[in-house]
N, C-alpha and C positions, 0 to 999 in steps of 0.2 A: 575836031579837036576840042570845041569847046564844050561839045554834047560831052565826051569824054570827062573832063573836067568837072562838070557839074554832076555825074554821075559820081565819081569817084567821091565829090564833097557833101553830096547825099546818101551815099552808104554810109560813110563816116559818121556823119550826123545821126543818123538811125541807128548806128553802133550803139552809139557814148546814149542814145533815149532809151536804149533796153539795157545798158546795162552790161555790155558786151567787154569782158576783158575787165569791169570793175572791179575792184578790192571789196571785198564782203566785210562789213561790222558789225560788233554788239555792242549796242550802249547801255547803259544801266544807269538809270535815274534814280539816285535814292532822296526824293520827297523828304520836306519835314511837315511840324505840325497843324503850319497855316495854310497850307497846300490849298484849293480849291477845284474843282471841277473843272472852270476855264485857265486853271495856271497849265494842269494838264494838256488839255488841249491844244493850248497855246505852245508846249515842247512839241507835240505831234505834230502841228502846224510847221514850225519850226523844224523837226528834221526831216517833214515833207518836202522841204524846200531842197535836198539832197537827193530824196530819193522820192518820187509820186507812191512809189509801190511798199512806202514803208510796212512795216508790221509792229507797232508800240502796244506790246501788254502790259494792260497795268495790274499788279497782284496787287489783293484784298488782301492788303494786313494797313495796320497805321501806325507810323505813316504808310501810304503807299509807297510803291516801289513798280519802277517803270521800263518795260525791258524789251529795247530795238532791235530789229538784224533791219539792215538796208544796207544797200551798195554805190560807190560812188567814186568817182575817177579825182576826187579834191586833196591835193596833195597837203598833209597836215592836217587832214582831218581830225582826227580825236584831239589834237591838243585846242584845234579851233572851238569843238563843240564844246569841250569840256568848259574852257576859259567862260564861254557865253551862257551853258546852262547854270553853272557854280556864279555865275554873280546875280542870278536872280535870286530875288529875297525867299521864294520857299523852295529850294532846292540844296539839299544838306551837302551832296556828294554826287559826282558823276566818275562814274567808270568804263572807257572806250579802248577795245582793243580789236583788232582783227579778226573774225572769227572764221573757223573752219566750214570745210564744208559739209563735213558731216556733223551734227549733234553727237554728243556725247552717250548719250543714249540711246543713238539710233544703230539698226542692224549694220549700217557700212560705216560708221565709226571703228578707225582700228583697235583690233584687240591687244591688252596690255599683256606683257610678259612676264609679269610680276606674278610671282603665285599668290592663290587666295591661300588666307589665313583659314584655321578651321580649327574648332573646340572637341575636343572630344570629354 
């Protein structure tokens, strides 16, 4: 019975560390102009703490702008991340929503049924 038990609260546990059944996000860091190197790294740090397997790109424009998909079973999420990144002193704006699982541009993204426009 208890082998049972302990089995059962270690697949759980293994679940919730891959990630199994998580709600998928994007966040969007939009940096300002005193940003530095470790402030970045410091958010990456920070939503590593959510997810180990994060993926934080930062785009080369300036300011930077910094853009997560990670997953995480934390109920509140975005309004949590958002409230924590928005009062650090170089971070202009954050924007966190659930993301899909296909990319928008990806081939298993569904097709719209909107006709395309065309010039002649």
């Amino acid at each position: 019975m208890r082998v049972t038990i302990a089995a059962v609260v270690l697949t759980g546990a293994l679940a919730l560390s891959c990630g199994a059944g998580a709600t998928k996000y994007r966040v969007t860091v939009h940096f300002n102009t005193t940003v530095t190197q470790a402030d970045m790294d410091s958010v990456t740090e920070y939503l590593r703490g959510y997810d180990k397997d994060v993926d934080f790109l930062i785009q080369e424009t300036f300011p930077p702008t910094g853009v997560a998909t990670l997953r995480t079973h934390v109920d509140g999420f975005c309004a949590t991340v958002k409230e924590e990144l928005e009062s650090r002193s170089y971070v202009s704006s954050v924007d966190c929503r659930e993301a899909s699982e296909a990319p928008v541009d990806s081939p298993e993204a569904p097709v719209s049924e909107e006709p395309v426009a065309t010039s002649t």
